[in-house]
N, C-alpha and C positions, 0 to 999 in steps of 0.2 A: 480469449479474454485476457488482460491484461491482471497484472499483477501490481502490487505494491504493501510498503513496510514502514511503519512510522517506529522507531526509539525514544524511551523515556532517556533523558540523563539522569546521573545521578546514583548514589548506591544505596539501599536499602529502602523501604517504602513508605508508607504513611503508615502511621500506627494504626494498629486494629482493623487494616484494609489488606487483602490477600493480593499477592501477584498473578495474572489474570494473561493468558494467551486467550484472544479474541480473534478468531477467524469467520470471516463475510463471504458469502458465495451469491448463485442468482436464485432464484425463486424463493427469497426470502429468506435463505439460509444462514443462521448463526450457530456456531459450535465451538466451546469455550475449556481450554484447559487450566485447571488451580494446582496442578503439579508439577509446576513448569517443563511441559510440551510432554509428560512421558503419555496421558491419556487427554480424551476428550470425552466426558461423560454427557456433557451438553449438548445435544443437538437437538435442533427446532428449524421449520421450515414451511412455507406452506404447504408440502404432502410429499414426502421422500418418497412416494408409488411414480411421482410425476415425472418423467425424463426430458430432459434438455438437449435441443437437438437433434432428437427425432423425430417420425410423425409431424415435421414442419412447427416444432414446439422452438419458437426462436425465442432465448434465455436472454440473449444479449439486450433483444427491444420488446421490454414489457414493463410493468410495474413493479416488479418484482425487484427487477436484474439488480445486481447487488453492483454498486459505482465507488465506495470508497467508504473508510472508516479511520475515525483517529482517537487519541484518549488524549484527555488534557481536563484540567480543572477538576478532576476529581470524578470523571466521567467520559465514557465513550461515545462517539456519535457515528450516527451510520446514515450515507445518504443511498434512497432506492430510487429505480425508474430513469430508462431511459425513453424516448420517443412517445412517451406517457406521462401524463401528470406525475412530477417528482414529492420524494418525501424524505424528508429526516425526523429519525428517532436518536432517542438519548435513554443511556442508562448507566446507573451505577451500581449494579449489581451484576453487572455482564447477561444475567439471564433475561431478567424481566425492563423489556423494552416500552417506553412510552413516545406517541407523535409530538414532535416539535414544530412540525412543518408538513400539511396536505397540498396536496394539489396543487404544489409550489413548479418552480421550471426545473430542469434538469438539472442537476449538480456530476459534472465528472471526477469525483475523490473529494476529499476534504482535508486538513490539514490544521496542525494546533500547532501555535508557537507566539511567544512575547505576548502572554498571557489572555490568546484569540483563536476563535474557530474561524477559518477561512472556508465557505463549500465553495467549489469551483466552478460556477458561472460566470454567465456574461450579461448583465455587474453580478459579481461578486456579492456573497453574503456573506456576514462577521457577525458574530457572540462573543463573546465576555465568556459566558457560562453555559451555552452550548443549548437554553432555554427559549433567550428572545435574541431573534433576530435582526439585522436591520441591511440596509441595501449597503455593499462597499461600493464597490467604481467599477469601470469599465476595462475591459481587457484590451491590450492592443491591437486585438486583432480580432475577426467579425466569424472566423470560421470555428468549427467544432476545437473546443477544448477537450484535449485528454486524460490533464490530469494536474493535481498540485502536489509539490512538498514544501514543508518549514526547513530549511538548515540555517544553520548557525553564523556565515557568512553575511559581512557588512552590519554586524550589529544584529544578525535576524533580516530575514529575507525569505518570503515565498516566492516560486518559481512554479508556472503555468507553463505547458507544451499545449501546441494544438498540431493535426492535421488535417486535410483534406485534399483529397486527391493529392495533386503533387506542391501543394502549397503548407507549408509549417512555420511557425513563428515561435516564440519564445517571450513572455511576458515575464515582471520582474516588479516585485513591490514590499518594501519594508513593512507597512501597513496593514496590507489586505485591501488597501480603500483607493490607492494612485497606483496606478500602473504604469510601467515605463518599460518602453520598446530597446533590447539592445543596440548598442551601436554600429558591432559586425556580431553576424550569427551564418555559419556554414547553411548551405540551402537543405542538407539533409540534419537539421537540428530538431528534435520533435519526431521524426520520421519511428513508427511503429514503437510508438515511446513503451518501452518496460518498467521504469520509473526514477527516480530524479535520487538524491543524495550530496551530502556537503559535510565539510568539514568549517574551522572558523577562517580558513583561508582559501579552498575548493570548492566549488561547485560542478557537479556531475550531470550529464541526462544522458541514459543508456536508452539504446536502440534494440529492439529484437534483431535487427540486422548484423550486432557484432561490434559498431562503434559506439566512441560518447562522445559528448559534446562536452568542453572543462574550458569553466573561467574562472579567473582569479582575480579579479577583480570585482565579487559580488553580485555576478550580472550584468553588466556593461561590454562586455568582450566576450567572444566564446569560439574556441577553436574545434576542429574535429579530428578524434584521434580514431582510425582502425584498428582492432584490439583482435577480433574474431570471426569467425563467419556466422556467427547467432551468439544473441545473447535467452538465455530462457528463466531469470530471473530476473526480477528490480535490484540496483544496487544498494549496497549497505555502506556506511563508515561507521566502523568498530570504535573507532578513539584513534588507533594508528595507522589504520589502512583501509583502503576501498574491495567490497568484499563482490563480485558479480560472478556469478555461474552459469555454462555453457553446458547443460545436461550435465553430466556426470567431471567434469573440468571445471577448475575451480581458478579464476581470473583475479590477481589482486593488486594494489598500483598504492604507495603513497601518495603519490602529485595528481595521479588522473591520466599521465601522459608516457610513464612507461609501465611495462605491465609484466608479469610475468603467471606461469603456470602450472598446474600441477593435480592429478586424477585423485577425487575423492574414494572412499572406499562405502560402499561396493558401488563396483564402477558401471552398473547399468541399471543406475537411476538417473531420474533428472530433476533438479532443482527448480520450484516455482515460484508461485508465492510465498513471500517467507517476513519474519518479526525476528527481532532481535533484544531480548532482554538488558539491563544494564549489568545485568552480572557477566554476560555473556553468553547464555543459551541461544540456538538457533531454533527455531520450527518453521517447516516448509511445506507445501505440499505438494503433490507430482505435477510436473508440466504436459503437456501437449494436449490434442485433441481425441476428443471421445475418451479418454481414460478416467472416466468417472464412472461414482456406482459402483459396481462390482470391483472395476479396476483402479480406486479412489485407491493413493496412498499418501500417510503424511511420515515425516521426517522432523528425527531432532539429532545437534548436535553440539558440542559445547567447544569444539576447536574449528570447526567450519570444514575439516577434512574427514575426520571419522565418523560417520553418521549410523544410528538406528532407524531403520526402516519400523513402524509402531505394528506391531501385530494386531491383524483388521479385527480383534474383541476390543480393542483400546478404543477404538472411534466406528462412528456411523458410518460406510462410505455413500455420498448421499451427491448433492448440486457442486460443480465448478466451484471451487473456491477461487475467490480473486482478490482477495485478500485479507493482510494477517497484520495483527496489532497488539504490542503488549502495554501494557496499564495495571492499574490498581482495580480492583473491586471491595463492597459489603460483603465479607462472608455469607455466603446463601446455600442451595443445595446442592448447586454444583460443584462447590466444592466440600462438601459432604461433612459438613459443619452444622447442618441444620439441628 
């Protein structure tokens, strides 16, 4: 399953609302840290007895499977279901989720920026406030979408991958609502996408294969650089540098186009899904397959290289996480303020 990390800007929070590690897995799974990433008292799901991937239990296409999450406007939004009537919920309390959208089409990720929820179909849907929806536009291209982000490039820019089989495109819209095809895009751009990243001059889309794909012109242009032989996280940009990790290898680039590298500690973990605070805490959770459950671990760190492995009383280990979000919350009893 694929992973991905949206960033709030900005320093300090909204008055009288807690900062809020939000992580989304498949069979419904939400689990929520209010002490920035050290525990996760939160966890909820439809039935942690239930396992993924066993017994012909496929997490990935059900109603459940968890597709994407972002904060923005004062609230999280979570889109579920793939291959199955889709659905998004919204909350401001990180814990207590309400439906926004039943029995809606598919959404792969969702995305907040320039004051909009984008979920990522084909057309698109856009909120204001993450409540009422309405149709945005058309994507440039007809096959499976994998995934959105916001960056900061061009004024504000979302950025849609798709693949299929051995067909990928790259879609590109200030709005959420007009889509526009680049003008050159390397034929492996989108390929086993890990997830997307930008700065206000950058734009990134990392491959599980080890390359990105970096424009600099907003989307318009997109070149392909080889960085690795896998990538096993979404990339990040901190403020000064592009943050992407290779299991236990920590890959980092100002421009997108030269890279360099260097082993985290301890060096046999592997970096997954991960969020990124504006203070600059990391939380992660383990990558590969079958390593959930029993073998479920998450990770924090606050320089990107020295990490704590969370001791398995701090969190459930429960569903796939496939991704992590930080935001604002209502003080509630998650964060033990009740």
């Amino acid at each position: 399953p694929m992973g991905g990390g949206s960033a709030v800007g900005g320093t300090g929070g909204p008055p009288g609302l807690d900062p809020v590690f939000v992580a989304q897995g498949h069979h419904g799974r939400i689990t929520v840290s209010c002490d920035d990433g050290q525990s996760f008292p939160h966890n909820h799901s439809q039935a942690d007895s239930y396992r993924c991937f066993e017994a012909g239990q496929d997490c990935d296409h059900s109603e459940f499977a968890g597709r994407g999450l972002a904060y923005g406007a004062g609230a999280f939004v979570a889109t579920w279901g793939w291959g199955y009537p889709g659905a998004l919920q919204r909350t401001t309390t990180a814990t207590t989720w309400t439906d926004v959208m039943t029995k809606g089409p598919n959404f792969a990720d969702i995305a907040y920026g320039n004051d909009k929820f984008v979920a990522c179909g084909n057309p698109t849907q856009v909120s204001q406030d993450g409540v009422t929806w309405q149709a945005g536009g058309d994507l440039t291209f007809d096959f499976n979408y994998r995934g959105i982000e916001f960056v900061p490039a061009g004024g504000g820019t979302f950025v849609v991958s798709g693949e299929f089989g051995e067909q990928r495109a790259v879609s590109y819209s200030r709005d959420g609502k007009t889509w526009q095809e680049p003008s050159t895009s390397p034929a492996l751009c989108g390929q086993e996408l890990r997830g997307t990243a930008g700065s206000a001059d950058v734009i990134l889309i990392a491959s599980a294969k080890g390359h990105v794909c970096v424009s600099t012109d907003a989307g318009e242009n997109w070149t392909q650089q080889d960085v690795s032989e896998r990538f096993t996280s979404p990339p990040l940009w901190t403020g000064n540098e592009f943050w992407i990790y290779a299991g236990s290898t920590l890959w980092r680039s100002r421009d997108g186009k030269a890279w360099t590298s260097q082993s985290i500690a301890p060096n046999n973990i592997s970096i997954g899904s991960l969020a990124r605070s504006p203070a600059g805490t990391v939380v992660a959770a383990n990558d590969g397959w079958q390593v959930w459950y029993e073998k479920q671990q998450l990770f924090r760190t606050t320089d990107g290289v020295n990490w704590t492995v969370l001791d398995e009383s701090k969190f459930t280990g429960s569903h796939p996480i496939n991704f992590i979000s930080f935001g604002y919350a209502a003080p509630g009893a998650s964060c033990g303020t009740e």
